[in-house]
C-alpha positions as CSV (number, residue, x, y, z in Angstrom):
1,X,19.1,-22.6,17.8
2,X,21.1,-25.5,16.9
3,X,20.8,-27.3,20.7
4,X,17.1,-26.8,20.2
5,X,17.5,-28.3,16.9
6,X,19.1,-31.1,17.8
7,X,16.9,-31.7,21.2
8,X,13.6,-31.3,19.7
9,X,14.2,-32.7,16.3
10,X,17.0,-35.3,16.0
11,X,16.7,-36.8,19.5
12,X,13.2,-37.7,19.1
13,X,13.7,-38.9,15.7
14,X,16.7,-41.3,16.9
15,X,14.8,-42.3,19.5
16,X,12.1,-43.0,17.5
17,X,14.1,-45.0,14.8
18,X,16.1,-46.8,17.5
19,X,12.5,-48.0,19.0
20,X,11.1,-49.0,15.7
21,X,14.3,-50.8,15.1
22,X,14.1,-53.1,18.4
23,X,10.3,-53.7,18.2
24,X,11.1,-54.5,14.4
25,X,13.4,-56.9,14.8
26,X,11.6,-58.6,17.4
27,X,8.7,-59.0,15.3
28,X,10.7,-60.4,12.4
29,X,12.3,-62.7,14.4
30,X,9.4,-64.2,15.7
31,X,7.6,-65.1,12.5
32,X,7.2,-68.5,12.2
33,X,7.7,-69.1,8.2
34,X,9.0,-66.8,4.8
35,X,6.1,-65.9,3.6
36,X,5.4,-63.9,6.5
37,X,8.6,-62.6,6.9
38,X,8.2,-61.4,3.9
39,X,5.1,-59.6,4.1
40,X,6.4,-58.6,7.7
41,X,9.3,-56.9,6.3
42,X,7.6,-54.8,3.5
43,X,4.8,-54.1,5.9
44,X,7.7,-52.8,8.5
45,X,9.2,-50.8,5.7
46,X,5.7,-49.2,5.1
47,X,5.8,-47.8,8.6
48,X,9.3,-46.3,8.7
49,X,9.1,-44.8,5.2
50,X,5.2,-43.4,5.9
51,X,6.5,-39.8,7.0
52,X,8.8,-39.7,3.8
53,X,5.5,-40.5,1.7
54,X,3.5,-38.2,3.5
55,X,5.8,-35.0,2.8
56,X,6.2,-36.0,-0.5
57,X,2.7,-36.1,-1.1
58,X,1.6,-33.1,1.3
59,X,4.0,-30.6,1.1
60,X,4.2,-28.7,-2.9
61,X,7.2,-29.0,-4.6
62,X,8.6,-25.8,-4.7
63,X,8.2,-25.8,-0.5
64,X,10.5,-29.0,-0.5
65,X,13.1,-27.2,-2.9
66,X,13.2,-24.6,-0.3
67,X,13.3,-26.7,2.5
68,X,16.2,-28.9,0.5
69,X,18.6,-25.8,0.5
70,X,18.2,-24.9,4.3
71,X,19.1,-29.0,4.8
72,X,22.1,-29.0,7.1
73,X,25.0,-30.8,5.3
74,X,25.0,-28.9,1.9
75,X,27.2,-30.0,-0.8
76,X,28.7,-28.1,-3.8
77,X,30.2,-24.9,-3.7
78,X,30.0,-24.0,-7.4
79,X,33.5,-23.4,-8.1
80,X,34.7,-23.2,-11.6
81,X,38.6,-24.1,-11.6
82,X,39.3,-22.0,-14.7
83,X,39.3,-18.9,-13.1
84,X,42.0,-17.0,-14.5
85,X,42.7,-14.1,-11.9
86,X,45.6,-15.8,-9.1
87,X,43.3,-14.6,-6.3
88,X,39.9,-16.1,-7.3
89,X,42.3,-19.8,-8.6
90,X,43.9,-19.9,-4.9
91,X,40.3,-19.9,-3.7
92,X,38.9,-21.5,-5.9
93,X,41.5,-24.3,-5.5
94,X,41.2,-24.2,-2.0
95,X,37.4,-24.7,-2.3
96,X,38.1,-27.3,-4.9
97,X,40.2,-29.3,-1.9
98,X,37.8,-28.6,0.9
99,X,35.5,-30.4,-1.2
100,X,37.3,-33.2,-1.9
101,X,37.9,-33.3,2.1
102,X,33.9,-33.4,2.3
103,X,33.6,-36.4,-0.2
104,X,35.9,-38.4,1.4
105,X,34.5,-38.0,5.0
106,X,30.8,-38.3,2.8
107,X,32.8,-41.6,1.8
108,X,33.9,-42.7,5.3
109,X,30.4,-42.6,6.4
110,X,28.8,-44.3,4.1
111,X,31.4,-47.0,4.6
112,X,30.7,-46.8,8.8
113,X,27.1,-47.2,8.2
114,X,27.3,-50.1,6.0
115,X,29.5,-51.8,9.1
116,X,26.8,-50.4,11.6
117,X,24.0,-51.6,9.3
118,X,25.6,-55.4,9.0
119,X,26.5,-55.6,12.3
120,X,23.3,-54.6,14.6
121,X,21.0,-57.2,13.3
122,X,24.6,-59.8,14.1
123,X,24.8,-59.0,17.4
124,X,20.6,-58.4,17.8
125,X,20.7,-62.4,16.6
126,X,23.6,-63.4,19.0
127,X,22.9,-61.2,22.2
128,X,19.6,-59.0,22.0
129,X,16.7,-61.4,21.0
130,X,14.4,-62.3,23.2
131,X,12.1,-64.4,20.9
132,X,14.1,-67.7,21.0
133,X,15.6,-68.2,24.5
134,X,18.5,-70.2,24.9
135,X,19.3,-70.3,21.2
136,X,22.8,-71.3,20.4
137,X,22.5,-71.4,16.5
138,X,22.2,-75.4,17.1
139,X,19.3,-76.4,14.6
140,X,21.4,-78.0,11.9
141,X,21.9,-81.5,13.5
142,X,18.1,-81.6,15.0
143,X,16.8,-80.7,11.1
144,X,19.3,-82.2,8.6
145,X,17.2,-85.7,8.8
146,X,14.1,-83.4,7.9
147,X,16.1,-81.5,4.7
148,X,17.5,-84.8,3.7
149,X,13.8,-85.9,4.1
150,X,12.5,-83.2,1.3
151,X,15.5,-83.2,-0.7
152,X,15.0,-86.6,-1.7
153,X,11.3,-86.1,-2.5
C-alpha cells in the first residue's frame, strides 16, 4: 500500500509542483516591471495554495483531525520522563532519545530545504531561463547613465 501511495499520490503531486515551479518562474521572469511581478507573484501563490484553501474550506473539521493523525511522519510519543518503575524510565528514556534523533533530522531538513529553496531559483537565473537569451548579468554599465539620470532628478 505504500508503493501505491507513493505512485499515485506523491509522484503526481511532485510532478505537479515541479511543473508549476518551471512555468512559474518563467512567467516571473518575463514580466517587464514590479508592479507586475508583484501581482504575478501573489497571483502564482493563489494557484499553488488553492487545493490547501479548498480542503480547508470543504472538508469539516473533525474529518481533517482524523485525516491529521493518519499523516505519515507523526511526531510525539507522549512520554512522561518521571516514570518511576526502571522498566517503563529505560523506555521511556529510550523514547525520549529517539525523539530527540527525529528533531534533529526534522532540523537537518528544514536546513536542506532552505539550501534547495535559495539555490533553484540561482541556478534557474544562471542556466534554466529561457526568457532572456544570452543574458550574462551585464546590465549595469548599459543602465548606470540611466540611474544616474533619475537619481539626480
Amino acid at each position: 500500500t505504500k508503493v501505491a501511495v507513493v505512485w499515485f499520490i506523491f509522484a503526481p503531486k511532485i510532478a505537479i509542483a515541479v511543473y508549476l515551479w518551471w512555468l512559474g518562474a518563467r512567467w516571473l521572469t518575463s514580466t517587464t516591471n514590479f508592479q507586475d511581478l508583484l501581482l504575478n507573484a501573489v497571483a502564482l501563490a493563489f494557484i499553488t495554495e488553492l487545493d490547501e484553501l479548498m480542503y480547508k474550506v470543504i472538508v469539516p473539521e473533525d474529518i481533517q483531525a482524523l485525516v491529521g493523525m493518519y499523516k505519515i511522519a507523526r511526531s510525539g510519543y507522549g512520554c512522561k520522563p518521571d516514570i518511576v518503575a526502571e522498566h517503563f524510565h529505560e523506555t521511556c528514556s529510550t523514547m525520549l532519545e529517539e525523539s530527540d534523533r527525529a528533531a534533529r533530522r526534522r532540523i537537518a531538513r528544514i536546513l536542506v530545504t532552505m539550501a534547495v529553496v535559495t539555490a533553484l531559483p540561482i541556478l534557474y537565473m544562471r542556466y534554466l531561463q529561457n526568457v532572456l537569451p544570452g543574458y550574462r548579468w551585464d546590465v549595469h554599465a548599459p543602465c548606470e547613465s540611466r540611474v544616474a539620470e533619475f537619481l539626480d532628478l
